[in-house]
C-alpha positions in Angstrom: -47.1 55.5 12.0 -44.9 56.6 9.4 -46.5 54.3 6.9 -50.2 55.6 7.6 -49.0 59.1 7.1 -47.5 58.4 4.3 -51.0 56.2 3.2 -53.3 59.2 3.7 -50.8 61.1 2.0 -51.3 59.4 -1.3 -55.1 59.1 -0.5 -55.4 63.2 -0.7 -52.9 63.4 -3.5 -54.7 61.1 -5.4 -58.3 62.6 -4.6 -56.6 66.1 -5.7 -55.6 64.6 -9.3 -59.7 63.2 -9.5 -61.3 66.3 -8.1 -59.3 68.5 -10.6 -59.3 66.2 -13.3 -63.5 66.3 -13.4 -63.1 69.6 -13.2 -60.9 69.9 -16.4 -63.2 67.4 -17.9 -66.7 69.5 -17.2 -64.6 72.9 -18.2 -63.6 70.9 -21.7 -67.3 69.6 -22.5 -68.5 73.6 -22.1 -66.1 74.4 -24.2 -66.5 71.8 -26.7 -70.8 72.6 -27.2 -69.0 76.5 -27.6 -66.7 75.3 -29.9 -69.1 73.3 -31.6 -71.0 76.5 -32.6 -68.4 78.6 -32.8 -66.7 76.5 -35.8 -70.3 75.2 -37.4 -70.0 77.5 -40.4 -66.7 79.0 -41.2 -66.2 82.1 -42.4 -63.3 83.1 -44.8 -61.3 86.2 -46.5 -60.0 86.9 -49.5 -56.7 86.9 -50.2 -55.4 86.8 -53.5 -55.9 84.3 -57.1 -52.3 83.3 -58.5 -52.1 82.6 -61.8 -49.3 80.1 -61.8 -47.8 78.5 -64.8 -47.4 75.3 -65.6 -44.6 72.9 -67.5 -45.0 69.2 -68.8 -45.7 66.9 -66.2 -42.9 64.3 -65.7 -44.6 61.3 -65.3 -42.1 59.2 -62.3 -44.6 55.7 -62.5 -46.3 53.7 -60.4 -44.8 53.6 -56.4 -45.8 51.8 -53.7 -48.8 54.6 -53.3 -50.0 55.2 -56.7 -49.1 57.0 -59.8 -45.9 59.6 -59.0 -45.7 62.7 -61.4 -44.2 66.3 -61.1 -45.3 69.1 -62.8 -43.0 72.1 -62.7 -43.9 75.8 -61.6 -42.5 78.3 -64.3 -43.8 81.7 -63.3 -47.1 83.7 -62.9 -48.7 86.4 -61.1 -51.0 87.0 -58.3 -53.0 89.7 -57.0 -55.4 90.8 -54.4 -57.1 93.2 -52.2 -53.5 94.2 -49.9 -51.1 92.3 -52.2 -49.9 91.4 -55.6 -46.5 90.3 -57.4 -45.0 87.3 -59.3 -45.0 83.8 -58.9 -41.0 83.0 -59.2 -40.4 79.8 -61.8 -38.4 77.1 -60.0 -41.6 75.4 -57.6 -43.4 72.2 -57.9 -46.0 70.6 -57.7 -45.8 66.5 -56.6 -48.6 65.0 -57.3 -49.5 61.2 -56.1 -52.8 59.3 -58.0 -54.0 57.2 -55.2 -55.6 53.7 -56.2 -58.4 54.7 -54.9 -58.4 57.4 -57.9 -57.9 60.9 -56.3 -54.7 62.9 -56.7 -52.5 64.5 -53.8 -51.2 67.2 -54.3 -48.0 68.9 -52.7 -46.9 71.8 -54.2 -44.0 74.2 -53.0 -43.3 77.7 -54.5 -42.0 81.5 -54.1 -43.9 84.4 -54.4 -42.3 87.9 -54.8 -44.7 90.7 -53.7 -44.7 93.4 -55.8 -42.2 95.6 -53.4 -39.6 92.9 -52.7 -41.1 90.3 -50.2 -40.2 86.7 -51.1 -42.9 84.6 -49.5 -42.8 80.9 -49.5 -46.0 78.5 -49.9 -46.6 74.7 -49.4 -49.8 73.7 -50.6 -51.3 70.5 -49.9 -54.4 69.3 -52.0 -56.5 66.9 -52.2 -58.8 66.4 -55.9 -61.5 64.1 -56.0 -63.8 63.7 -59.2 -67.2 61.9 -58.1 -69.7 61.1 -60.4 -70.8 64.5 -62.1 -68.6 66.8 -60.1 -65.0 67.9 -59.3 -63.7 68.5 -56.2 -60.1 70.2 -55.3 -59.6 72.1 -51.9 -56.1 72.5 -50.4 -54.3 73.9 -46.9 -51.9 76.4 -47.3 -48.7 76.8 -45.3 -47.3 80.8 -45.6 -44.3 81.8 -44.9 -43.3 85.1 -44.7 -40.3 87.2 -43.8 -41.0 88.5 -39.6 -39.9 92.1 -40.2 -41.5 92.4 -43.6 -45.0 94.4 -43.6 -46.3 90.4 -44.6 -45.9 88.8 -41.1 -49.7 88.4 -41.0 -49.3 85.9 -43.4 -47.8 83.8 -40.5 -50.6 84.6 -38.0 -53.5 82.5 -40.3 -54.7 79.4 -41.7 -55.3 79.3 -45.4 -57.5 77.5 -47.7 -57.1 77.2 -51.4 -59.0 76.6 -54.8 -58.0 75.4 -57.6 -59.0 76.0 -61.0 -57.6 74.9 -64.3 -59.1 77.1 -67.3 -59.8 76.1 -70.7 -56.6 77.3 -72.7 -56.9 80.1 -75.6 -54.8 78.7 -78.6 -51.0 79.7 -78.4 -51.6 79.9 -74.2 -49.2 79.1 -72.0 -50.3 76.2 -69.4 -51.6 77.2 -66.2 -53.8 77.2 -62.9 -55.5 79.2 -60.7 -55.0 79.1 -57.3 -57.4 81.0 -54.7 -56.3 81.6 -51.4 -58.6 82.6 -48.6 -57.6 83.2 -45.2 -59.6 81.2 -42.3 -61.4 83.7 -40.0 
């Protein structure tokens, strides 16, 4: 007897698990055709554009992955709608060409807002030139202090652009980086 209870025990435990289980699945596959328009065309904010300034690249050599190389980060600016300051010189960028031919980059900086705020950034890129094109886009990481008036920055997802200008003679090297906030 104490077996059979024991049996139909398990039987409605294990019913239980199936009954909610299709449940969870028919709740996810609503939420996934919601989802599925809800995310169809993303909408961003603007942030800021950091001018960031560039050193030599230091060339490391072929690795196992591709071609290492470093470029340092010696300063800059950036500004936008709700904040502005200086990008601090001491970042870098590591970049990796694949064999496949596109470049990863992974770049890691400070910003100082204009009133204080340090603010650190990881940005991971990828560029890819096709035939006729160029293509850089990159994910943000943004760290901010928790009691600074910044702590939004944490709240997000970020994008980026990247855009390397034609120098003016005597110019200092540099990029600029567009940051837009995921919505």
């Amino acid at each position: 007897m104490r077996n059979n209870l024991f049996k139909n025990w398990l039987l409605i435990a294990l019913l239980s698990l199936f009954v909610s289980r299709a449940t969870i699945g028919i709740a996810q596959n609503v939420n996934s055709t919601v989802n599925e328009r809800q995310y169809k065309d993303f909408k961003t904010e603007f942030m800021w554009d950091a001018k960031v300034k560039i050193g030599e690249m230091i060339n490391v050599g072929n690795s196992k992955r591709g071609v290492r190389r470093i470029i340092p980060i010696t300063g800059g600016t950036f500004s936008g709608p709700n904040i502005k300051g200086e990008v601090l010189p001491g970042g870098e960028d590591w970049q990796l060409v694949r064999p496949d031919g596109d470049t990863e980059l992974y770049a890691r900086y400070l910003l100082k807002t204009d009133d204080g705020v340090v603010i650190q950034i990881i940005n991971s890129a990828l560029m890819h030139i096709p035939d006729g094109g160029f293509y850089v886009k990159s994910v943000l990481d943004i760290e901010a202090p928790l009691e600074s008036k910044y702590n939004y920055l944490n709240q997000a997802i970020f994008l980026g652009t990247l855009t390397m200008p034609e120098l003016k003679s005597g110019e200092e090297p540099y990029v600029i980086i567009g940051v837009y906030k995921l919505l």
